[in-house]
N, C-alpha and C positions, 0 to 999 in steps of 0.2 A: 355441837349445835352452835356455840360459838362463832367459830369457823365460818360456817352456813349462816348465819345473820350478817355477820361482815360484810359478808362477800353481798348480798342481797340491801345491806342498806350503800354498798359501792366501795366500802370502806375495805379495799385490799390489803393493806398494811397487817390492820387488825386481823383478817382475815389470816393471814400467813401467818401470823404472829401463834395465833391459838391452834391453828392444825402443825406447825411444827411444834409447837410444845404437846402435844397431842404424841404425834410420831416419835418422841425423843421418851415419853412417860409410858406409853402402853406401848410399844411394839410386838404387834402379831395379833394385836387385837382385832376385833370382827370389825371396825370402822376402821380402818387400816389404809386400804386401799381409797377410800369415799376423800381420806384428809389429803392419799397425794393425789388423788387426781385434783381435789381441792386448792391445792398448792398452785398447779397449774392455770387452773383458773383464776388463779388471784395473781397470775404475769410473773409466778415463781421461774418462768422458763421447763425445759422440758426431762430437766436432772430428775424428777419426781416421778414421772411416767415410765419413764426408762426402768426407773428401781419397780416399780408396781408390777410392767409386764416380765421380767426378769423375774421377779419375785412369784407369782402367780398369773403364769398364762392364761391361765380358768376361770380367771377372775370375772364375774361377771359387768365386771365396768373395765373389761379390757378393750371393748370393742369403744367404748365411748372414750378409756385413753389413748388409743390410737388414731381415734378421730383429731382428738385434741391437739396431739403431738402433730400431724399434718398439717391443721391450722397454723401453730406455731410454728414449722418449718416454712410456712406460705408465706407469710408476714413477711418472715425473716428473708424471704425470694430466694430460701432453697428449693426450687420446685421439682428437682430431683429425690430429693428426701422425702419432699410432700408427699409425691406419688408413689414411693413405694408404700408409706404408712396409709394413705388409701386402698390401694392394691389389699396392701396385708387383712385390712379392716373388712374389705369384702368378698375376702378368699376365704376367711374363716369365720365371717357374721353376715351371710348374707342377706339375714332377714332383720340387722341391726335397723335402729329407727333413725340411723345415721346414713343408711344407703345411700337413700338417695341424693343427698348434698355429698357425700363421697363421691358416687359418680360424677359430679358435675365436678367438683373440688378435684380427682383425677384427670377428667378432659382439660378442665382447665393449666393445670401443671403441663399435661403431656403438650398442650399446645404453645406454653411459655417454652417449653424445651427445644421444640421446633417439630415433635412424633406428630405431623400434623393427621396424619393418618390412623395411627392407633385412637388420637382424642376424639376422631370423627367416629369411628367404630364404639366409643364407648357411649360419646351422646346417641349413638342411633340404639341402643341397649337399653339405656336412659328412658329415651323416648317410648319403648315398647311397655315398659312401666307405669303400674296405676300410680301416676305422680300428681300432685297439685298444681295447678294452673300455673302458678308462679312459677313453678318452676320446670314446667312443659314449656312456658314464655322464654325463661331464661337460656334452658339447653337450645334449643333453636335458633336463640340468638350467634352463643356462643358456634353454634353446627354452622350461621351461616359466615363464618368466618374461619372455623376448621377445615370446611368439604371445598371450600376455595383456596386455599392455600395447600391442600391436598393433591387440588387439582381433578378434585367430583366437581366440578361443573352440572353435571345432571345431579345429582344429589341437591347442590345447593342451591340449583334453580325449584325443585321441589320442595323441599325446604322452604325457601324464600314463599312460595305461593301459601302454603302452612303460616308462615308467620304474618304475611296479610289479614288474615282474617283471626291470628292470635289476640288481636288489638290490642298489639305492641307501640309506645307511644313513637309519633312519624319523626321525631328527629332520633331517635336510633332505629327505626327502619329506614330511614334515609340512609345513615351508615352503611348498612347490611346493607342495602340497592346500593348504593356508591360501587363499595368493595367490590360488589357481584359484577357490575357492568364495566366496571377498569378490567378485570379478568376475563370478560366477555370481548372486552375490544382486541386486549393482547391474543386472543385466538382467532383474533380477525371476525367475529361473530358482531359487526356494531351496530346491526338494525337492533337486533334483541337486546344490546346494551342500553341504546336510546330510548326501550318498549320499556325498562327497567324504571329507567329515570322520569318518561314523561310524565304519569302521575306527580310528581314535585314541581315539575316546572309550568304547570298551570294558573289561571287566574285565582282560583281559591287557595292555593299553597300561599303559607305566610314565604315573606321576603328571606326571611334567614335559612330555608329551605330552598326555594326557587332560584337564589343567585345561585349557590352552588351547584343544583342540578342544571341548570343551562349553562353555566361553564362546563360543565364538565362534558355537557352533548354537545358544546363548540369544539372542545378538542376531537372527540371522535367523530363529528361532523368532517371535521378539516383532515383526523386522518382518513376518512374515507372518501376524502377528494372534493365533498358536498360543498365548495364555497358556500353557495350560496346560503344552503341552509345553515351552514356554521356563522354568517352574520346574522341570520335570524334570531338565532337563539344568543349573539352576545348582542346585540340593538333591543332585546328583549331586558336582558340582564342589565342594560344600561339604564333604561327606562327606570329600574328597582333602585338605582343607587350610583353615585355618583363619588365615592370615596370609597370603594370596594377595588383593591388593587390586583386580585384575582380577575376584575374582569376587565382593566385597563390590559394584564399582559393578554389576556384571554383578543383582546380588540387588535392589539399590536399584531398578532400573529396570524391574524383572518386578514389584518391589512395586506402581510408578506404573501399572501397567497392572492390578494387581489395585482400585489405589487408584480409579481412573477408574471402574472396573467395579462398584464400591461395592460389594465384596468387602474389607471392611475388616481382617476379620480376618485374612485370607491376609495383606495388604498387610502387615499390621501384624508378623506373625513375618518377612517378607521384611525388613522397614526393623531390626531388632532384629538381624538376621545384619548388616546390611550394616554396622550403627552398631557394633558388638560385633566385627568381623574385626581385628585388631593392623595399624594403621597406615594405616586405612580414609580414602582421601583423599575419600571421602563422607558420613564419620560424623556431621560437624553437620547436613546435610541429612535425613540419617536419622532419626536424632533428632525434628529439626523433624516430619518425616512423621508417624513415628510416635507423637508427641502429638498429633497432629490423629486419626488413626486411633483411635487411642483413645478419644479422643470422640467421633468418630464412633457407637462403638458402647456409652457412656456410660460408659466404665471412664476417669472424670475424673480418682480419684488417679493410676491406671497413668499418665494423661497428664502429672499434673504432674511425676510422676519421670521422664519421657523430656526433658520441658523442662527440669528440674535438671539433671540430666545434660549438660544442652545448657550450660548458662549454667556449670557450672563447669568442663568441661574444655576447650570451646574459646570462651575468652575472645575470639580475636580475627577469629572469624566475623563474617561481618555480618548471621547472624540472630540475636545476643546480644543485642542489647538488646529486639527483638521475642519472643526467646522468655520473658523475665525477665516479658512481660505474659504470655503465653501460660501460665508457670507460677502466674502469681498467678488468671488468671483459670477453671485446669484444678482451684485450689485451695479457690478462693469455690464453684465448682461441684460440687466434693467437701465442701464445708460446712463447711471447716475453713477459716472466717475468718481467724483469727487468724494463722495460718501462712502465708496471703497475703499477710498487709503486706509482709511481708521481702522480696521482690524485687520488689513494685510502689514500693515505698520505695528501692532499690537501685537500679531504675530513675530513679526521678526525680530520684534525685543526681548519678548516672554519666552519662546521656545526656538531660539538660532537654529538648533541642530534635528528640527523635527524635518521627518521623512518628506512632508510638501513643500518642505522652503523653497526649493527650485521653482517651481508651479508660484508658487507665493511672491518670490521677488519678479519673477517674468510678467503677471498681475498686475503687479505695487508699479513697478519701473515703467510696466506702458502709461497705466495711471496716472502716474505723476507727468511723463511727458506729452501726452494727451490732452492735459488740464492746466499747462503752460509750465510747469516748473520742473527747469529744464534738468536746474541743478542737483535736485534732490533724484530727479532719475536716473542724472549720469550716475549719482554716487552706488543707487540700488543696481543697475545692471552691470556697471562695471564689479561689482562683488559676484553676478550671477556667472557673469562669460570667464570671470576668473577664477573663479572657485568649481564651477559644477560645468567641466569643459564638453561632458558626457550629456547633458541638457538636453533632450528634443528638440526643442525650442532655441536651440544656443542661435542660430543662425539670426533669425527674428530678432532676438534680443540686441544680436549687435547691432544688427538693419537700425532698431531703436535708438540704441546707443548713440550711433551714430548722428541720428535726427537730436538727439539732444545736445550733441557737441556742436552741432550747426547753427542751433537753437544762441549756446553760448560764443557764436562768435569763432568758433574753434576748426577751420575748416581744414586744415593742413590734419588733425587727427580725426574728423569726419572721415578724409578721404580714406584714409589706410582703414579705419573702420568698415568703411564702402567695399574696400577693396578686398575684404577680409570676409565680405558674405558674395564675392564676386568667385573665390576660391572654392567657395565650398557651395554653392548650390547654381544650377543652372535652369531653377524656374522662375513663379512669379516672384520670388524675393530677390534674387538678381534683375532680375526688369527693372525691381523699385530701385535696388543700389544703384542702378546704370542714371534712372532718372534723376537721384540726388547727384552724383556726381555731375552730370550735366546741367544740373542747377547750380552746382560749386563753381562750375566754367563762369555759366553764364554772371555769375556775382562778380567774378573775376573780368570778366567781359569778354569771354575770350568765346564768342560765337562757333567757332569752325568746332575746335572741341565739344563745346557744346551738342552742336549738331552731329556730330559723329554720333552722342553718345544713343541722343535720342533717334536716335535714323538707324542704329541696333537696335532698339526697344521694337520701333516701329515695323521690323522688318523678320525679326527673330524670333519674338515672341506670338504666345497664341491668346494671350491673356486681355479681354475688353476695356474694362478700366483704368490698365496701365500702356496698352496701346495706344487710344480715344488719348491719354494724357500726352503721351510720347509724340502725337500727332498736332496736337494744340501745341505745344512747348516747341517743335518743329515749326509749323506755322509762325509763332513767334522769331525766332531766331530767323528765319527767310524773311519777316517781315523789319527786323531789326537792320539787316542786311540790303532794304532796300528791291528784294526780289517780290513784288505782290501775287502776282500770275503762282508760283509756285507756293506762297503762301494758303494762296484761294486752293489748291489743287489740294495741300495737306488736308484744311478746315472740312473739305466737302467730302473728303475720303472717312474722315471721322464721323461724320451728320451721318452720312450712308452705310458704312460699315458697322459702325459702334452705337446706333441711334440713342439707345435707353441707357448710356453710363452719361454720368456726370459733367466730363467734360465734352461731350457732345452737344451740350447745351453753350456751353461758353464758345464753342466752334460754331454756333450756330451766330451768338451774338453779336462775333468777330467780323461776320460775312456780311450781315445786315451791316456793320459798322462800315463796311468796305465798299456798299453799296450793292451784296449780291442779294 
């Protein structure tokens, strides 16, 4: 009696204390068995039970130390040991007043083990049982998470209907519905996965229900092709909450499917949620997107501010040093040269050897010679044509080059520059070398040269802008020459043939100047 007060005013210690002095003074006595099972209850561990059922199987608190011994093997997350001492307990008591928390204490081990099968068989046993609500509540729960990982599907959609009207509370039927409609989608079934979930994503579902039931009909909205419907339900979820990083990636990934769709602008306000949510573990990707998006649809500055954005907050992305081209090149393309250097320049300090440098110095180098400084370009492309000979772009680069050793005064290595994209290409970028070099003549004052060179341009090429040029620049030199008549004859072939370039207009003004 002792023993039994202990244990009842909490006090284990004492409790232990007086049933083994109990066991140690009367052994074999008629309270015998009551002190070890008492033992066990007082966190003695299950050394006590062991000797009881050993000692007298018959025992009539055998069936409640076998109960006990499962308990304490569950604890302890032997769920193999568990389930046999359940097994055992209602193989040989099956009208113990332990059953039924055995049954469920059984399913539940047999499901920790992975028998998803056996544990579904034993709740539906369970179930056929005059049990108590609770735990009619409870096996259904745990059924709708055995007969799906079972892979009863029907089961657990039955089931599931059952535990609707269990008035089971909605955030573990939300569970159960999750689990059930993830299952549903993996068998390609995702209308009935979304029939699952839409009670939660309604106006009356609280927020902490509703964001995740419409994520989760975004994703199987998206894998069933549904754009559109899959931005409905994350523009819903957004509405809820605006620091919820399940639905920034949730927005990122309806973007990619507007992005595919060349739907860029959609994409584009998707990728701006998803970069813009507080703590968005997708935000540099976002970003990245949404400057491509953006030029996509030729909004070049909007891009290069998505790429700034990119390069300063998250430095230690690994698309930082690609997006640092990305902003120089979203900047050249918004026409604000000058303002590109700065991260094509950032770039080639901070990451030499990254995979865009090529693209980066070809960029930076027009860049800087474009916006007058002649010097710092030569020094950039002559690193590009020297180092990265394999370039796309090599040709252009020297084309460039070139113009910036002109720039410096330097025409004796212009030429062989000139002469260097003369070798290797025979379209519009030889037109342009042929032009500079005929402009080297003409510095030089050596007209006939000159005229040679442009009077190839003129004649060889198919190209408007650099004809129209090759034309006017002819004109000149016959005018320089003292030949007017075949001056006038150049200017007028340019006004007519070349109308809408550039220097058709200065062919135009030439004529007027001449009196035509």
């Amino acid at each position: 009696m002792a023993g039994r007060c202990g244990l009842d005013a909490g006090d284990n210690e004492t409790a232990a204390t007086h049933w083994n002095l109990y066991i140690r003074r009367f052994k074999g006595r008629e309270h015998m068995d009551q002190a070890l099972l008492g033992l066990a209850h007082a966190g003695q561990g299950s050394g006590s039970l062991k000797v009881l059922l050993d000692n007298n199987a018959n025992s009539p608190l055998a069936h409640s130390a076998l109960f006990e011994w499962a308990r304490i093997l569950e604890a302890q997350e032997d769920h193999a040991g568990a389930a046999n001492r359940y097994q055992r307990l209602l193989e040989n008591f099956p009208l113990s007043e332990h059953a039924a928390t055995a049954h469920y204490g059984l399913a539940w081990c047999l499901n920790s083990t992975g028998d998803f099968e056996q544990a579904t068989s034993v709740l539906h046993k369970l179930l056929m049982k005059d049990v108590d609500t609770s735990m009619q509540i409870a096996a259904r729960e745990l059924l709708s998470w055995t007969a799906v990982e079972a892979g009863d599907l029907r089961s657990a959609l039955a089931n599931y209907s059952e535990l609707q009207r269990s008035g089971l509370d909605r955030t573990r039927l939300f569970t159960a519905a999750k689990k059930l409609a993830l299952a549903l989608k993996a068998k390609g079934d995702n209308e009935r996965a979304l029939q699952l979930l839409r009670p939660f994503t309604t106006e009356g579902s609280t927020p902490v229900l509703a964001i995740p039931a419409l994520v989760e009909s975004t994703w199987i909205a998206l894998d069933s092709g549904a754009t559109d419907d899959a931005e409905n339900y994350v523009r819903a979820a957004a509405k809820l909450t605006n620091s919820d990083t399940t639905v920034s990636e949730a927005a990122f990934f309806v973007g990619e499917a507007r992005f595919i769709a060349q739907d860029f602008q959609r994409a584009a306000a998707l990728y701006e949620f998803a970069a813009g949510t507080q703590g968005s573990t997708v935000a540099a990707q976002a970003l990245y997107k949404l400057g491509f998006a953006r030029l996509s649809y030729s909004d070049a500055k909007g891009a290069a501010k998505a790429f700034a954005q990119l390069t300063r907050d998250h430095r230690d992305s690994a698309l930082w040093g690609e997006s640092l081209y990305l902003q120089g090149e979203s900047l050249i393309r918004s026409g604000d040269l000058q303002a590109a250097i700065a991260p094509l320049q950032e770039l080639r300090r901070s990451r030499p050897k990254h995979a865009v440098m090529p693209k980066a110095l070809f960029r930076l180098g027009l860049a800087l010679q474009q916006t007058g400084q002649a010097k710092e370009g030569l020094n950039v492309l002559s690193q590009l044509v020297g180092k990265f000979s394999e370039f796309e772009a090599w040709v252009e680069a020297e084309l460039h080059r070139g113009l910036c050793l002109v720039a410096l005064n330097r025409p004796r290595e212009a030429r062989s520059a000139f002469d260097r994209v003369l070798a290797k290409d025979k379209g519009i970028l030889s037109a342009r070398a042929r032009i500079q070099i005929g402009r080297l003549h003409l510095t030089q004052e050596d007209d006939e040269a000159a005229l040679a060179e442009f009077l190839k341009v003129a004649l060889l090429y198919a190209h408007d802008e650099e004809v129209a040029e090759a034309l006017f620049l002819t004109g000149h030199c016959l005018e320089r020459q003292g030949n007017q008549t075949a001056a006038i004859g150049q200017y007028n072939k340019a006004v007519k043939d070349h109308a809408r370039t550039a220097y058709a207009k200065q062919c135009t003004d030439r004529l007027h100047a001449l009196g035509q």
